[in-house]
C-alpha angles and dihedrals in degrees: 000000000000113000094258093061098045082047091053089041086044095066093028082065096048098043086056097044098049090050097054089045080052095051093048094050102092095066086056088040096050080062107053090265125140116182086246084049097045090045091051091049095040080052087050087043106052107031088029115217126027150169124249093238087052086050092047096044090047094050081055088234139098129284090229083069106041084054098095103031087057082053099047083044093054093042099051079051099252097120142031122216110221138176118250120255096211091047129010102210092070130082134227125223105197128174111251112240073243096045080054100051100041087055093056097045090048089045097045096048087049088055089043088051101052093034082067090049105051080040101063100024100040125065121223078265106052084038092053092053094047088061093058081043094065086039088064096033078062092050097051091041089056092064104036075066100047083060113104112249094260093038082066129087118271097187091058082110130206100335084085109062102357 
């Protein structure tokens, strides 16, 4: 494929991947979950405590910035500010029994939802191409993450860090 047409694919792809994230949004959204606040609990969830300057450094953004999400997360009861055990004067950012539950439940109407969709508008096809397709979407995710941080887009705008 010459370089103009991965480069047309290449936004075609990311136009049609930022619409469907913006379309899924209002289930997060209906509970109290931003994308920059889904991606800091799924962090929590999967790699369990960490500290506020982890968080930050894998968000890619400042902690300066990550301050006050932490602080509306912990006050809506998703998260629980702890010291460190190795060294007091850290802190611990863990996911509530509550924080936990609410994510799944958030997570799990959202799949419902688009597993009715793709159930009733694609056919066992178009489902079964799909399915290569997120196959390949991994692959590709996989080495957009294995870039080095300036080697990324920075115009990708807000879908990054909204």
């Amino acid at each position: 494929m010459p370089h103009s047409d991965a480069a047309q694919f290449a936004v075609h792809l990311r136009r049609a991947v930022s619409q469907l994230a913006r379309r899924l949004r209002p289930n997060l959204r209906h509970a109290g979950l931003s994308a920059t606040k889904l991606s800091v609990v799924g962090q929590l969830y999967r790699a369990g405590p960490m500290t506020p300057t982890a968080l930050a450094a894998n968000e890619g953004i400042k902690i300066q910035s990550l301050t006050r999400l932490l602080a509306e997360l912990e006050a809506d009861g998703w998260l629980v500010r702890t010291t460190d055990a190795s060294d007091g004067r850290k802190s611990l950012m863990t996911l509530t029994r509550e924080g936990t539950r609410r994510l799944i439940d958030a997570v799990q109407d959202g799949d419902a939802s688009l597993a009715r969709i793709i159930a009733t508008t694609l056919s066992q096809e178009e489902r079964a191409l799909l399915r290569q397709a997120c196959s390949l979407l991994e692959r590709i995710g996989d080495a957009v993450g294995e870039l080095a941080p300036a080697q990324t887009d920075p115009a990708s705008g807000p879908e990054q860090g909204e």
